[in-house]
N, C-alpha and C positions, 0 to 999 in steps of 0.2 A: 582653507577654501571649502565652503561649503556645498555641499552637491545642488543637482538643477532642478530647482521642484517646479511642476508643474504648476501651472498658471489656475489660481482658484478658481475660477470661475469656468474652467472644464471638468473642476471635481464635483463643482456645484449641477450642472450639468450630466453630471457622468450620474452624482447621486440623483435628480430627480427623472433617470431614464429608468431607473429599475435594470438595468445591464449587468450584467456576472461582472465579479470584480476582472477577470483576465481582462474585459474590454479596458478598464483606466490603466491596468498594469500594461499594458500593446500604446495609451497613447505616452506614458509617461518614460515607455523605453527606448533610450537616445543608446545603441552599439557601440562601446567604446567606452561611455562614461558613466559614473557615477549619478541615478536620478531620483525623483522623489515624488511624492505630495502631501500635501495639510488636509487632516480631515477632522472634523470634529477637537480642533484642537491638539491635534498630536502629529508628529513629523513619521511620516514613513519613508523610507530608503529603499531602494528596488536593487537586488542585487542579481546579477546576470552574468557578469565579467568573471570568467572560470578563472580569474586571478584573486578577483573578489570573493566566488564565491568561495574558493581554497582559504581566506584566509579568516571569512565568519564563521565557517565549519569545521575546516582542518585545525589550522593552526592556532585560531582565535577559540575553536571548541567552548575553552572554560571562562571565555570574557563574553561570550555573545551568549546569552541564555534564552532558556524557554520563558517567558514574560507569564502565561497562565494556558495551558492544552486546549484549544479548541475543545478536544473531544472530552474534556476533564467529567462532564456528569456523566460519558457511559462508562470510562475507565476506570474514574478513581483513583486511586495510587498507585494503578501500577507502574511498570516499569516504563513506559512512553510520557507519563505524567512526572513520575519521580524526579527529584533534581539532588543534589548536592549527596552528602555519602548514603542516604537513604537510598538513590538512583545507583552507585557507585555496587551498595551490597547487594541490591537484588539482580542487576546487571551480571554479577562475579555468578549467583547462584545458578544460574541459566545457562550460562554462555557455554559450558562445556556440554551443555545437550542439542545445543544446534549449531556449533564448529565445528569443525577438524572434522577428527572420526565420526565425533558425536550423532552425526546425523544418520549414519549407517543404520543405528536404531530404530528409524523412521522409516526405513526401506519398503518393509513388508506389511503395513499401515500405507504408505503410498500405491505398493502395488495392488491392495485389496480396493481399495478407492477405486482406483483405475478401473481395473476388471467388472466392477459395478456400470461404471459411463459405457465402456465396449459392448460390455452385454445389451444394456440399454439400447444403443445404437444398434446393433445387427436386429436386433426386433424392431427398430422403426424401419431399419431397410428392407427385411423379407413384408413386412407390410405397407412398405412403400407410403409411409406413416410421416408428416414433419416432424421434426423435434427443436427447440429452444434452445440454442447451445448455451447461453448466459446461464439459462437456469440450469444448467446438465453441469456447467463446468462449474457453477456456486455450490452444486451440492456434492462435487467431487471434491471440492476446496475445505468444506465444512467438514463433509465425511474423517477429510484428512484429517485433518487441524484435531476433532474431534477423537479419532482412534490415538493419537497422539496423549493427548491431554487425560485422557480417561482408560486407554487400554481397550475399548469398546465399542465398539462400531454405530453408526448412528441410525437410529432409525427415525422415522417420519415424522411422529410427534416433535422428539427433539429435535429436528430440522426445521420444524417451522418456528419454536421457539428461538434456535440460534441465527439462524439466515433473517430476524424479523431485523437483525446488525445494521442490515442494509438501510433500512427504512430510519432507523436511528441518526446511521450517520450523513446519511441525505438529508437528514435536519439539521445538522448541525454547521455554524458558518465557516464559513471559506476562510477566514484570517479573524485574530484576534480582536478584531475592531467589530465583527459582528452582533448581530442579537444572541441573545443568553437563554432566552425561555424559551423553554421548548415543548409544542403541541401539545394535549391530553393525550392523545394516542402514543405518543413517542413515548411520553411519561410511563402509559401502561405497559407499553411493549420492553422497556426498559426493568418492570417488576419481574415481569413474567418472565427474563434471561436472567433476574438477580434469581428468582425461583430454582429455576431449572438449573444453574450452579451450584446453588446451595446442597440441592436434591442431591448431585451427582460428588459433592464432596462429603456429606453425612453416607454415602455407598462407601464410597470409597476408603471411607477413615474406618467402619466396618472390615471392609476384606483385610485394610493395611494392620489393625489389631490384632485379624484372626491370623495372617498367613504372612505376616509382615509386609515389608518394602516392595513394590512390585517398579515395573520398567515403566511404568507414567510418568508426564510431568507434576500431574494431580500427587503421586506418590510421591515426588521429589519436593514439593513443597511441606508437606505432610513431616515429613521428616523433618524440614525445617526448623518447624513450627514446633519441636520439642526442643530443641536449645533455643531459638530465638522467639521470644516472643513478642515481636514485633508480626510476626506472620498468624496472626488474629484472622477470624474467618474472613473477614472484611476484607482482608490484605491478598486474599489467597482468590478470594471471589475476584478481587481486580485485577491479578494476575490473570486468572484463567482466561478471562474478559479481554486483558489487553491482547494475548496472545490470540487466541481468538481472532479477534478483529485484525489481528496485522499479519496472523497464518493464513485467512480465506480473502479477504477485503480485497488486497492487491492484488494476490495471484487470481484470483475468479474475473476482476474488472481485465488482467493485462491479455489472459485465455482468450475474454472475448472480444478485446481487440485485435489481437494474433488472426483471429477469423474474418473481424471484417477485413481487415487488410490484405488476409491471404485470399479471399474471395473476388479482392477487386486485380488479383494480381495471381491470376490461376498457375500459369507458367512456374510461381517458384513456390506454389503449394506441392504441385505435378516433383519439383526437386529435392521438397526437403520431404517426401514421403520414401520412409525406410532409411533417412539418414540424418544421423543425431546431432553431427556436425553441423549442418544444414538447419535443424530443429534449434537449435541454441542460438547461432545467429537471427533467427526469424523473430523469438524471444526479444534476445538484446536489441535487434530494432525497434522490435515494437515498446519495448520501455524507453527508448529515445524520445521517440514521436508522444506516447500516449504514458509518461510515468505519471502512477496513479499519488505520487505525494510531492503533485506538480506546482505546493505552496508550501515552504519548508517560513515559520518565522520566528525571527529572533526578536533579541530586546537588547538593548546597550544600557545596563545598568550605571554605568560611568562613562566619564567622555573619554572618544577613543578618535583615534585618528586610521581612516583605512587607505592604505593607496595614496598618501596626501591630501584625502575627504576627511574635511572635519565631522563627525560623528556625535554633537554633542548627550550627554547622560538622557536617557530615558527615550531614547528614538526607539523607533520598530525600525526593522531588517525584515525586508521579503525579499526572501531565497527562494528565485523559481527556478526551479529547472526546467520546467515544459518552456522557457523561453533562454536558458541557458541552450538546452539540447537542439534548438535552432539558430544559432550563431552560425552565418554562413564561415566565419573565418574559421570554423573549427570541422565543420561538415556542411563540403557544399551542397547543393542542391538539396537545404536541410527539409525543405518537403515531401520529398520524395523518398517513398518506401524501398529503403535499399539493403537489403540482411546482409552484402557482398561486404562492408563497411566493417564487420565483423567475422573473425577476430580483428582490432586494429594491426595493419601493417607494421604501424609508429606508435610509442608510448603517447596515449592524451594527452593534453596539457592539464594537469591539475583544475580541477573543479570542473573539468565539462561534462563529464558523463556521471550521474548521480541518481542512477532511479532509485536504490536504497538507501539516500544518504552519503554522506561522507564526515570522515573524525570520530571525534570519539561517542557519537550517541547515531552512529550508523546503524541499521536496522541491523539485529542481532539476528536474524533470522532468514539471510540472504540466499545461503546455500541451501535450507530448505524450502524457501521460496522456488528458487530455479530449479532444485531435484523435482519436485512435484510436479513443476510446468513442465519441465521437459520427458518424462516421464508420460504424461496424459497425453499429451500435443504430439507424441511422436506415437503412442501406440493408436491414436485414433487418426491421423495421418497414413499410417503403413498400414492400416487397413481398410480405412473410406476415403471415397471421394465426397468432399462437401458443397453444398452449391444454396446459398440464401434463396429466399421466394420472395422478401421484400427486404428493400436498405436499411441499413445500419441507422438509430436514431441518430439525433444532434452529439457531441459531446457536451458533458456537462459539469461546471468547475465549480465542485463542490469543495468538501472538505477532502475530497478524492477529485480523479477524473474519472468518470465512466459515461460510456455510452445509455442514451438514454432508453427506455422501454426493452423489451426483450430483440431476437437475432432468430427469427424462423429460419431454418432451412431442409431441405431436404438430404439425405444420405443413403450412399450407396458403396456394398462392398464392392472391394479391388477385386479384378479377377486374375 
């Protein structure tokens, strides 16, 4: 049985409104079933049903694959792009620096970040000064990611270089059926971060010759790159890149919706200030509501059968989770800002909650993600009160979700 495609002539419609793809993806999603539509000649499949989505992601992992990365011209090969043992080696090479213990590493590079945004803040407070939280929490996101990667804290020049990610990936489409070319500007802002990589790996192969192996990831590739020579400066510039973008991207967009959300809902900002328990639920809510890789898609290289859905060869798979995560049967009153929901009472049901991913190409970098956020979010909590001077933009379903233009607000220490 074939799933329920949307009736063409609402695609044709859909396409000549100019509308964010979530609008066709909201009308073509039928609860319960398997649905779809035709566009430009090719079958798309919507998948939402956390039974579905368990079985393209978890257990279907190695039969549903990446068809071509959206983000393939800022990344390159790294490891978001990679596929088959190429994805397989670089994946093993990493993973034990952002699991387990791993990430203990990162501790005192998160806490230096942090202590940057806090300072920042009690100087807008004693001057009673607004501050940008989007951009305070992009450049604590970057900072990280950056002392990380490099051993070396970041400074302003290289911040406007790596943080231009944003502007990059705001250009780049929402799902694989998008346009391909991309702006003059995007193109140059894109040299100017292959530059400033380059720059910082020609440092780096310096210190690692003179004084050896240091505690980077920059150093962990480095090392690589003398047995394996598949890790070509090229290979190593898309690593730092991918990482990069999937160490500051999410966490910086999920921070600044943590804010709007805790601002329209002061009562359990007022709660989870000074408690970390509290701090991490507010988190996991907000990656329910607003998970920033709220377009997860696949490709069915062979015909498959999902659920009793016939599946034939060569269809797309769009895995969303920003419309997984509102499934009333799974969390009711899925609109509503609820951190109490978290920890769950009850084990999920398989494939409902997925802001990092799920299976085996789930975002490697999970625990770092949530140490850093919660981290930031609780020491500028337990010490201000936050309060916006004007609304939170639209959201915007890019190749991400993030709110659109910056989050004025005012701050003020606790007493």
């Amino acid at each position: 049985m074939p799933p329920d495609f949307l009736d063409d002539d609402a695609v044709t419609a859909w396409t000549a409104s100019g509308a964010p793809l979530v609008d066709l993806l909201r009308q073509a999603h039928t609860p319960g079933r398997l649905t779809g539509f035709r566009r430009g000649g090719r079958a798309a499949v919507l998948v939402t049903e956390p039974r579905h989505v368990h079985q393209v992601l978890g257990v279907g992992g190695d039969r549903y694959v990446k068809r071509s990365h959206r983000a393939r011209p800022l990344l390159g090969d790294g490891m978001l792009t990679a596929t088959g043992e190429a994805w397989r080696s670089q994946r093993k090479l990493l993973q034990a620096m952002f699991t387990g213990r791993g990430i203990q590493r990162w501790e005192h590079h998160i806490a230096g970040a942090a202590a940057c945004v806090v300072d920042r803040w009690a100087e807008r407070a004693r001057r009673g000064a607004p501050t940008d939280i989007a951009e305070d929490v992009q450049f604590f996101t970057v900072d990280t990611i950056w002392r990380s990667l490099t051993d070396r804290p970041l400074d302003r020049e290289a911040y406007v270089d790596l943080a231009a990610v944003q502007d990059i990936v705001a250009a780049l489409p929402a799902d694989v059926g998008g346009a391909t070319a991309l702006p003059p500007e995007v193109e140059a802002a894109i040299a100017a971060l292959d530059e400033r990589m380059l720059r910082a790996l020609a440092d780096a192969r310096v210190r690692h010759r003179a004084d050896g192996a240091g505690p980077s990831v920059l150093d962990r590739l480095l090392d690589a790159a003398e047995t394996d020579p598949a890790y070509t400066d090229r290979l190593i510039r898309d690593e730092l890149v991918t990482l990069l973008v999937a160490g500051y991207e999410s966490s910086a967009r999920t921070l600044t919706w943590a804010f709007v959300l805790l601002d329209a809902h002061p009562e359990i900002m007022e709660r989870a200030a000074g408690d970390a328990s509290a701090v991490e639920a507010v988190l996991s809510e907000t990656l329910r509501l607003y998970p920033t890789g709220w377009l997860l898609p696949r490709h069915s290289p062979a015909d498959e059968t999902l659920d009793g859905w016939a599946i034939p060869a060569g269809t797309d798979l769009l895995v969303c989770p920003y419309l997984t995560h509102r499934d009333p049967a799974v969390w009711p009153e899925p609109e509503v800002f609820d951190p109490g929901r978290f920890p769950a009472r009850s084990p999920l049901p398989p494939g409902s909650y997925l802001p990092f991913g799920i299976g085996p190409r789930a975002c490697l970098g999970t625990r770092f993600a949530m140490r850093e956020m919660e981290v930031l979010l609780g020491a500028l909590l337990a010490r201000f009160g936050v309060e916006t001077t004007e609304p939170a933009g639209e959201a915007v379903f890019g190749i991400n979700l993030r709110p659109a233009g910056p989050l004025h607000a005012r701050v003020r220490e606790r007493t």
